[in-house]
VEXTORLUM-575456 format. One record per residue (C-alpha): residue number from 0; residue in three letters; chain; x, y, z. Coordinates in pm, 1 decimal. Example, Ala and Ser with C-alpha at 12.3 -4.5 7.8 and 13.67 -1.06 7.14 Angstrom:
<rs>
> baza/volum/vexgu/px/py/pz
> 0/ALA/A/1230.0/-450.0/780.0 .
> 1/SER/A/1367.0/-106.0/714.0 .
</rs>
This chain:
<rs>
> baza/volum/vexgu/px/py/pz
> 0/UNK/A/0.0/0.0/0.0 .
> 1/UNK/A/169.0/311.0/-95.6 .
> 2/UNK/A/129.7/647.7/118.0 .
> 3/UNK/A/10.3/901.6/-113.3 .
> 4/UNK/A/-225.5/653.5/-319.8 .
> 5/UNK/A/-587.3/773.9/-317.6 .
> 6/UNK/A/-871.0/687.5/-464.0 .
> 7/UNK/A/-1012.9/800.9/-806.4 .
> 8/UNK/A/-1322.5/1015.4/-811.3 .
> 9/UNK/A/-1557.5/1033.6/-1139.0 .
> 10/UNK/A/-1703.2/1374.7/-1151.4 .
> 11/UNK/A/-1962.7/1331.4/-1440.7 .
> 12/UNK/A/-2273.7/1210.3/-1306.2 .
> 13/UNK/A/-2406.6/1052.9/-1628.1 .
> 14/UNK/A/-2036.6/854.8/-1656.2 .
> 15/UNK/A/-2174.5/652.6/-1347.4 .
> 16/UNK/A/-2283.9/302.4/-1348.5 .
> 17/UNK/A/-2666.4/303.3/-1293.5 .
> 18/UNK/A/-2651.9/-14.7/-1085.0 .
> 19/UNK/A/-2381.5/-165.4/-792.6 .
> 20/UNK/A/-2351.2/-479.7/-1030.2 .
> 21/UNK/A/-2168.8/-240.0/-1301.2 .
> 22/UNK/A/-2002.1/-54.9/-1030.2 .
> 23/UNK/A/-1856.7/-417.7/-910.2 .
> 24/UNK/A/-1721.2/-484.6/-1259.6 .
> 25/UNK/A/-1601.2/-134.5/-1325.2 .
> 26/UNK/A/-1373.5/-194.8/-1001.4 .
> 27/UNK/A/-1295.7/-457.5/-1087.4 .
> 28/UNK/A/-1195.2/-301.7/-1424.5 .
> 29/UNK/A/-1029.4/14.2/-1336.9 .
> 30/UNK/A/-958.4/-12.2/-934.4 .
> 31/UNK/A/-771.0/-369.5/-919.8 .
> 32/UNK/A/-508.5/-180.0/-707.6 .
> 33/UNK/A/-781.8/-84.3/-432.8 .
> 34/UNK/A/-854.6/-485.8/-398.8 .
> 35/UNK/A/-495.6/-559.1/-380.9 .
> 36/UNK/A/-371.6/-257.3/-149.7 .
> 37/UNK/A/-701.8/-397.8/85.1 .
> 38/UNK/A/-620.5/-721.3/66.4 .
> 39/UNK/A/-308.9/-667.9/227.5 .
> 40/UNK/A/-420.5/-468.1/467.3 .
> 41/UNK/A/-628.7/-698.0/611.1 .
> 42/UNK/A/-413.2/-1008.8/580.9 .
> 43/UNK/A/-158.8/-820.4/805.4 .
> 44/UNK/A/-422.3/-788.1/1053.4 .
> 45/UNK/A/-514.3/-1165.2/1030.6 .
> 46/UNK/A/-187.0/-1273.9/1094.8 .
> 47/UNK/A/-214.6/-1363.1/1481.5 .
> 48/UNK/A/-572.6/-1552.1/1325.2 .
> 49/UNK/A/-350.4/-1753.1/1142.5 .
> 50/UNK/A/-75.3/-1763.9/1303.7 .
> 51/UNK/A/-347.1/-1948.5/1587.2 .
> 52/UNK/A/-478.9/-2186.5/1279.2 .
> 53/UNK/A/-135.2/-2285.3/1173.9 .
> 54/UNK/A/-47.9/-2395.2/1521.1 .
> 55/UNK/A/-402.1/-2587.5/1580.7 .
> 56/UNK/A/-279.0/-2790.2/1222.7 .
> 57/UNK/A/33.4/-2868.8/1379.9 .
> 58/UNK/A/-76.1/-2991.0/1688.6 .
> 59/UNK/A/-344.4/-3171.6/1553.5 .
> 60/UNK/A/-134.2/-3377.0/1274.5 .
> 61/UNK/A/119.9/-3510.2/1561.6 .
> 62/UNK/A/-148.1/-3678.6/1814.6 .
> 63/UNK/A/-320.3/-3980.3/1737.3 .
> 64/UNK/A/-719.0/-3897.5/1682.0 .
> 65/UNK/A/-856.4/-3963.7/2003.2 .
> 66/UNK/A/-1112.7/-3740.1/2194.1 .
> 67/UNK/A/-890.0/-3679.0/2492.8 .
> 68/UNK/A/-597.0/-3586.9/2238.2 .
> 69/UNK/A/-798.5/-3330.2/1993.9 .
> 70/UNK/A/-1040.9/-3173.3/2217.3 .
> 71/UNK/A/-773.1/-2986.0/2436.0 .
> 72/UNK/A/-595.8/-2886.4/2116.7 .
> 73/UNK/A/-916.4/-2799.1/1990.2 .
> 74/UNK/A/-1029.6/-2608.3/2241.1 .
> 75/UNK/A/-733.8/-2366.5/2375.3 .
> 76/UNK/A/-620.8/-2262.1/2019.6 .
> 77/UNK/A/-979.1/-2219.0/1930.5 .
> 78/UNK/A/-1026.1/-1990.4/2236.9 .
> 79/UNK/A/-726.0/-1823.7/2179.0 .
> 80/UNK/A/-839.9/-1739.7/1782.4 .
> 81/UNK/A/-1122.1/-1524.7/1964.9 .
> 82/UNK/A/-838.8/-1267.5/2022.5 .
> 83/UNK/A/-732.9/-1291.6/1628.2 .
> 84/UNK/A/-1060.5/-1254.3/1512.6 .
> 85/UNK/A/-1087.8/-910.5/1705.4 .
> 86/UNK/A/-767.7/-776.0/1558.2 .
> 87/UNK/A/-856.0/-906.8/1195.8 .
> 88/UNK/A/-1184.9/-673.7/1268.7 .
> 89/UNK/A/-971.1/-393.1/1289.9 .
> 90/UNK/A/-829.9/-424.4/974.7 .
> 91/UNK/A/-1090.8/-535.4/821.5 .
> 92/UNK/A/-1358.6/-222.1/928.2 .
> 93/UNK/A/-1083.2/1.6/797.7 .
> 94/UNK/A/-1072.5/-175.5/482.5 .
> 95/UNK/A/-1471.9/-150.2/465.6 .
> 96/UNK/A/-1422.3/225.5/516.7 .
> 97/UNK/A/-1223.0/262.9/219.3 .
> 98/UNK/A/-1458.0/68.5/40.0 .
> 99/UNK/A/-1727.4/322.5/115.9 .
> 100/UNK/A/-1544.7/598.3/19.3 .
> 101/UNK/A/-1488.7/413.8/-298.1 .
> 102/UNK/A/-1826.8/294.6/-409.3 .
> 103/UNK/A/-1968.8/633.8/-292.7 .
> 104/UNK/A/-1747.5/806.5/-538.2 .
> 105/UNK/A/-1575.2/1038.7/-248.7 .
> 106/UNK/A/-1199.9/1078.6/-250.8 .
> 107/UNK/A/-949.0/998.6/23.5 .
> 108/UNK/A/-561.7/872.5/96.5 .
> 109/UNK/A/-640.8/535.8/136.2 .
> 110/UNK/A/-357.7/539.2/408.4 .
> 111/UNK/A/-504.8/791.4/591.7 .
> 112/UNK/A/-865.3/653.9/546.7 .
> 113/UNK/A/-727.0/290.1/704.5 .
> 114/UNK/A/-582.5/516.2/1039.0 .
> 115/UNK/A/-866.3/733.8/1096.7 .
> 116/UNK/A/-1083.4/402.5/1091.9 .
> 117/UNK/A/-861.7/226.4/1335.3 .
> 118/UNK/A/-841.8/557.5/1533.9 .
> 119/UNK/A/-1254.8/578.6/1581.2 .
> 120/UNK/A/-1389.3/229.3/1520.8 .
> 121/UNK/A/-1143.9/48.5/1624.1 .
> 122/UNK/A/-1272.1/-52.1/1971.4 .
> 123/UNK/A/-1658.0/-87.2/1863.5 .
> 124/UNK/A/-1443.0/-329.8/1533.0 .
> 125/UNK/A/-1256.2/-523.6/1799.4 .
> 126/UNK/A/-1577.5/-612.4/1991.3 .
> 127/UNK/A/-1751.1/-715.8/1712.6 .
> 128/UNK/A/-1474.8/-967.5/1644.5 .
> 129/UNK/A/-1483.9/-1106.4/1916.6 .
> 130/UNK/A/-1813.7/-1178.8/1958.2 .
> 131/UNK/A/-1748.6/-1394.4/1540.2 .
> 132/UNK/A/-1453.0/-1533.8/1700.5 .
> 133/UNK/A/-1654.6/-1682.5/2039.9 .
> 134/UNK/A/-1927.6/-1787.3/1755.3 .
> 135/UNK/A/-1618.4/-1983.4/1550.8 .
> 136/UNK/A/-1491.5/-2101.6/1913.7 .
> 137/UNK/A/-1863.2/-2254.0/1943.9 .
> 138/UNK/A/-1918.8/-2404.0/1645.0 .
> 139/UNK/A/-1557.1/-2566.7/1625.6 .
> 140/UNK/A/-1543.3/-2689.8/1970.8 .
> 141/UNK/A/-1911.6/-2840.5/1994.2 .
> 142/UNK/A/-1899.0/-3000.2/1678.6 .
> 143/UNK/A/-1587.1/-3170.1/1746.9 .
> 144/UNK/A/-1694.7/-3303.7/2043.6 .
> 145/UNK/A/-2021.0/-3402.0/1919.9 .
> 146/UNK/A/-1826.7/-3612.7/1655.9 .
> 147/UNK/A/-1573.5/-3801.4/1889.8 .
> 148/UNK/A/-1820.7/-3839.3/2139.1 .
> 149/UNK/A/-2189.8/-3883.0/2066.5 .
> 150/UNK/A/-2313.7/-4195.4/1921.4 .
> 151/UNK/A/-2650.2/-4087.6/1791.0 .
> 152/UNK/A/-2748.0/-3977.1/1428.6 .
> 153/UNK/A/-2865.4/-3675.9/1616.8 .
> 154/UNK/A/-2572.3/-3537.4/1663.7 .
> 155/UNK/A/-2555.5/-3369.4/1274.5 .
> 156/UNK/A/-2801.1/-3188.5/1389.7 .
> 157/UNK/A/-2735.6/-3066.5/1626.6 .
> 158/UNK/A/-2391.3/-2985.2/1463.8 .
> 159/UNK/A/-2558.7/-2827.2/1189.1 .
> 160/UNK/A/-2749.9/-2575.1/1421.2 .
> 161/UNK/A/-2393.0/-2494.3/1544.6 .
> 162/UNK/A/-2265.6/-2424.7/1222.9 .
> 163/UNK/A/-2606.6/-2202.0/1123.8 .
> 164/UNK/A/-2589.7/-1965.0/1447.6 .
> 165/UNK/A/-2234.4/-1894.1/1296.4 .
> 166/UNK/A/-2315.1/-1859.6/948.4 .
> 167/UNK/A/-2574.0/-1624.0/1105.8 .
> 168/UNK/A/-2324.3/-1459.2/1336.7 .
> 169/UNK/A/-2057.1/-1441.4/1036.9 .
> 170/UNK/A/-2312.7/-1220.9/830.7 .
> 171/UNK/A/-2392.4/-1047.6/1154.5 .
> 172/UNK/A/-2039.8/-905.4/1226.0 .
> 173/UNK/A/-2014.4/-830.8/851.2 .
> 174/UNK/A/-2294.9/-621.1/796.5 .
> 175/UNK/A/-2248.5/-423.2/1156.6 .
> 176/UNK/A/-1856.4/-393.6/977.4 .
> 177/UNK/A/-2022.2/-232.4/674.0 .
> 178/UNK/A/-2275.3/-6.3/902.3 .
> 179/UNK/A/-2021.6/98.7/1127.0 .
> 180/UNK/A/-1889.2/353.7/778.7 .
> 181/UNK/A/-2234.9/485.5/773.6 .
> 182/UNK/A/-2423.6/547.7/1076.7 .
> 183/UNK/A/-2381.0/667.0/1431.0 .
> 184/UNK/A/-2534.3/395.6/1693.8 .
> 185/UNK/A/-2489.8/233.6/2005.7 .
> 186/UNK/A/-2336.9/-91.2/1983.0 .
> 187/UNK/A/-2602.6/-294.0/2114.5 .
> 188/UNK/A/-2876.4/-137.9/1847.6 .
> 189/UNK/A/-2611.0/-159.5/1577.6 .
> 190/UNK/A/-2522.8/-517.1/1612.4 .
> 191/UNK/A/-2905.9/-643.5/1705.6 .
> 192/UNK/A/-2967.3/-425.2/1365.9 .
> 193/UNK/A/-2675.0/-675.3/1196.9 .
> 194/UNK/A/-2833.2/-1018.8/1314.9 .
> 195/UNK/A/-3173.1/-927.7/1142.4 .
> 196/UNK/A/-2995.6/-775.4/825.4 .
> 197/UNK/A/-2820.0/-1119.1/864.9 .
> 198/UNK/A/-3108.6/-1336.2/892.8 .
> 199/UNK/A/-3338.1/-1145.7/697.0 .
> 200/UNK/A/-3085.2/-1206.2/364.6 .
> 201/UNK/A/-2965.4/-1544.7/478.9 .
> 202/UNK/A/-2977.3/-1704.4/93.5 .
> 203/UNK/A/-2664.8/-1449.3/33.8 .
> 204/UNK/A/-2510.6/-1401.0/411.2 .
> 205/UNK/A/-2471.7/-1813.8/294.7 .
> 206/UNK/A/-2285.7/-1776.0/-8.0 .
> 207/UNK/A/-2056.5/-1518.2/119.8 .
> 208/UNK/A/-2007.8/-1715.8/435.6 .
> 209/UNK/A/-1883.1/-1991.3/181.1 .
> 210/UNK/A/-1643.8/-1829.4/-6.1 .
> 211/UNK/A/-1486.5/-1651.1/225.8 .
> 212/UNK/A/-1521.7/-1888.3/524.3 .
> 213/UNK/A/-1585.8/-2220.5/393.1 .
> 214/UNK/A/-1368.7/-2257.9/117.4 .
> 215/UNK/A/-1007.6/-2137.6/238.2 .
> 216/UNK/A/-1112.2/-2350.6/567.6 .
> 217/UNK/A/-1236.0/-2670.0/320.5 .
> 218/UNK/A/-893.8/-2613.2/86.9 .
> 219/UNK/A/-650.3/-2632.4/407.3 .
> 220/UNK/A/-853.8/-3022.0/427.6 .
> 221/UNK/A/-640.0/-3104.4/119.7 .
> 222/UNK/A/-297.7/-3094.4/164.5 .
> 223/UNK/A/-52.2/-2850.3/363.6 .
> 224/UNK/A/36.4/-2671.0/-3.9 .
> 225/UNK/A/-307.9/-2615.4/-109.8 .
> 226/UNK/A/-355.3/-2429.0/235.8 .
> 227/UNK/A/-52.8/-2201.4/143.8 .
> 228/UNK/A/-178.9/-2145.9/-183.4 .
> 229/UNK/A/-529.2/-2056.3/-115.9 .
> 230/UNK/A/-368.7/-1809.8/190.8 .
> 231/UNK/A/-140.3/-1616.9/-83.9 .
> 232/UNK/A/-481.4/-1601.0/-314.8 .
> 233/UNK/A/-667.1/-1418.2/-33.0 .
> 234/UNK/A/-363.2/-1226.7/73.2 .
> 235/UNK/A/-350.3/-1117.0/-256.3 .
> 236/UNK/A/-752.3/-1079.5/-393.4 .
> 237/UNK/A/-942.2/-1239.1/-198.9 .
> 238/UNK/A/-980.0/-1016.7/93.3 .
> 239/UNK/A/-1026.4/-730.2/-126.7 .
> 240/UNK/A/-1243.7/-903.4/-347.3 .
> 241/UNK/A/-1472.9/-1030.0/-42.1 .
> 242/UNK/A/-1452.8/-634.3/83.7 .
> 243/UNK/A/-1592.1/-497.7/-231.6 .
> 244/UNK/A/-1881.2/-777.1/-260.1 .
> 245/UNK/A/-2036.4/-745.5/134.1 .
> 246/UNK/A/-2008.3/-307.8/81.0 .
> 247/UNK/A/-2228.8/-331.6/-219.9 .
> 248/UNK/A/-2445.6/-591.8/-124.6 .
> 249/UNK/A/-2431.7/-450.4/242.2 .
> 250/UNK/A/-2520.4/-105.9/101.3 .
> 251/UNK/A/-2834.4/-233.4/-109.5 .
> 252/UNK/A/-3002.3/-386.2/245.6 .
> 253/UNK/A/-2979.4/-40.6/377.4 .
> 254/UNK/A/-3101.2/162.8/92.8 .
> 255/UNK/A/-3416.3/-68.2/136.8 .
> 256/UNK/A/-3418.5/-114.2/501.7 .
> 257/UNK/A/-3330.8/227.3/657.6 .
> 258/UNK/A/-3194.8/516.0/363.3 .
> 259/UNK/A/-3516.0/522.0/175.8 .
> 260/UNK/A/-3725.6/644.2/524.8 .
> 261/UNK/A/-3398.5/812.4/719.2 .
> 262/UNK/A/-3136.8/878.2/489.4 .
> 263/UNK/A/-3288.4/920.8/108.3 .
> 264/UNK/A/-2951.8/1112.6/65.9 .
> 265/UNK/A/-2742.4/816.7/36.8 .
> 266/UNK/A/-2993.6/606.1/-163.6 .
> 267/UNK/A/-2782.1/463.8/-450.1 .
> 268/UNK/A/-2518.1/677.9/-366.1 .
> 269/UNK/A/-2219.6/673.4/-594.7 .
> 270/UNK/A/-2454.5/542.9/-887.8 .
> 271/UNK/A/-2612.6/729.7/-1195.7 .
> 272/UNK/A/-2920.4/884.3/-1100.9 .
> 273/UNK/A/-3105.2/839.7/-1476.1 .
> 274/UNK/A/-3244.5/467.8/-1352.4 .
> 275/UNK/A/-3346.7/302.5/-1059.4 .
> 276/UNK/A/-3061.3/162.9/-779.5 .
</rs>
C-alpha cells in the first residue's frame, strides 16, 4: 500500500454506473489496485488468526485422533483465535471504510482513510470480532466433540445448528462492519440491527459465508500446499475481493431497510441517477 495513493473520483454524473452490479465490474476493471492494497491490509491484521490456525494444524497432525488428544488442542487454540478474530476486525472495518469511500465516489488517501478508521472504530471493530470469534470457538469446539463423542445420528443436527448460528453470526459481524462507515449507533442497536440484516438475507449471508469462510477452511482439508496457496490467493484478492462484494451488497439492504425512510440522501449513492438503484 503506498502512502500518497488515493482513490479516483468520477465527476460526471451521467459517466456513473446506474446499478452496484456495473459498479462491481467497473472496479474490478479500473480499481484492481484498491482490492490488492485492501487485501493486504487486512491479511496483516489476520496474521495472529492464522498464526493461531497454523499452530491448531500442527498440533493436531502429531497426536493420534482420540477425543482426549484433539479436544484440548481444539479447544485452547480455538479460544485463543477469539483474540485474532478481534484484531482481523480492525483491519478489516478500515478496509470496509475505504470501500465506502470508494463505491460512494468520495476521494481519500487510502492510508489515511485505514488510520482514521482504526483511530474511531477500532474498539466498537474489535468487539464485534470477538463476539465472530466466540461464535467460531462454538461451532468448532461443539462439533468436534459431538463427533468423537456422541453416538446418535442426532448429533448432525445438532452440529448443523452450530454451524447455522455462525453462518448467522458471520453475516452479523459483517454487515455491523459495513454499518459501522455509515451510521452513528450504540453498539447494542447496531449489532441487534446486523443479526436481522443477517437473517433477513440469509440465501446471500450463505454464499458469502462460503467463499470466504468455507472454502479457504475446506482447501486447508487437502494438503498442507493447497492451504498455502489458497492463503497467498486471499492475501492477494481475496480479501479485497470479499470487501468490495459485502459493501455493495451490504449497502443495497440499507437503501431498502433504513436510507429510503432516514437517509434518502445516500440512496444509490455513488450510482447514476437516470435509472433506478
Amino acid at each position: 500500500m503506498k502512502v500518497k495513493k488515493h482513490l479516483k473520483v468520477n465527476s460526471v454524473e451521467a459517466t456513473l454506473p446506474k446499478t452496484r452490479k456495473q459498479l462491481f465490474f467497473r472496479l474490478l476493471k479500473e480499481d484492481f489496485y484498491l482490492i490488492i492494497d485492501l487485501s493486504l491490509v487486512e491479511a496483516l491484521f489476520s496474521l495472529p488468526l492464522i498464526a493461531t490456525l497454523v499452530f491448531e494444524y500442527v498440533f493436531l497432525t502429531g497426536v493420534s485422533v482420540k477425543v482426549e488428544n484433539v479436544f484440548p488442542i481444539v479447544f485452547y487454540t480455538g479460544l485463543i483465535s477469539c483474540v485474532g478474530w478481534a484484531i482481523k476486525y480492525v483491519g478489516r472495518c478500515a478496509c470496509f471504510s475505504v470501500m465506502k469511500k470508494r463505491v460512494h465516489n468520495e476521494g481519500c488517501f487510502i492510508t489515511s482513510e485505514v488510520i482514521r478508521s482504526i483511530k474511531t472504530s477500532g474498539v466498537k471493530s474489535a468487539f464485534n470480532g470477538l463476539i465472530a470469534g466466540l461464535s467460531a470457538f462454538i461451532a468448532q469446539v461443539g462439533a468436534v466433540y459431538l463427533i468423537m463423542v456422541s453416538t446418535t445420528p442426532l448429533k448432525w443436527l445438532a452440529v448443523g445448528a452450530l454451524a447455522l448460528q455462525f453462518v448467522l453470526v458471520f453475516g452479523a459481524a459483517e454487515y455491523f462492519t459495513a454499518s459501522e462507515n455509515f451510521y452513528e449507533l450504540s453498539f447494542g442497536v447496531q449489532w441487534k440491527n446486523s443479526f436481522f440484516f443477517s437473517a433477513m438475507t440469509f440465501p446471500l449471508t450463505f454464499v458469502h459465508f462460503l467463499l470466504t469462510i468455507a472454502l479457504p477452511f475446506a482447501v486447508t482439508i487437502f494438503s498442507p500446499w493447497a492451504a498455502i496457496v489458497a492463503a497467498a490467493v486471499y492475501s492477494i484478492t481475496g480479501n479485497g475481493l470479499s470487501v468490495l462484494a459485502a459493501t455493495l451488497v451490504a449497502h443495497g439492504v440499507f437503501d431498502k431497510f433504513i436510507n429510503q425512510e432516514h437517509y434518502p440522501e445516500y440512496v444509490g449513492k455513488g450510482l447514476s441517477k437516470d435509472k433506478e438503484v
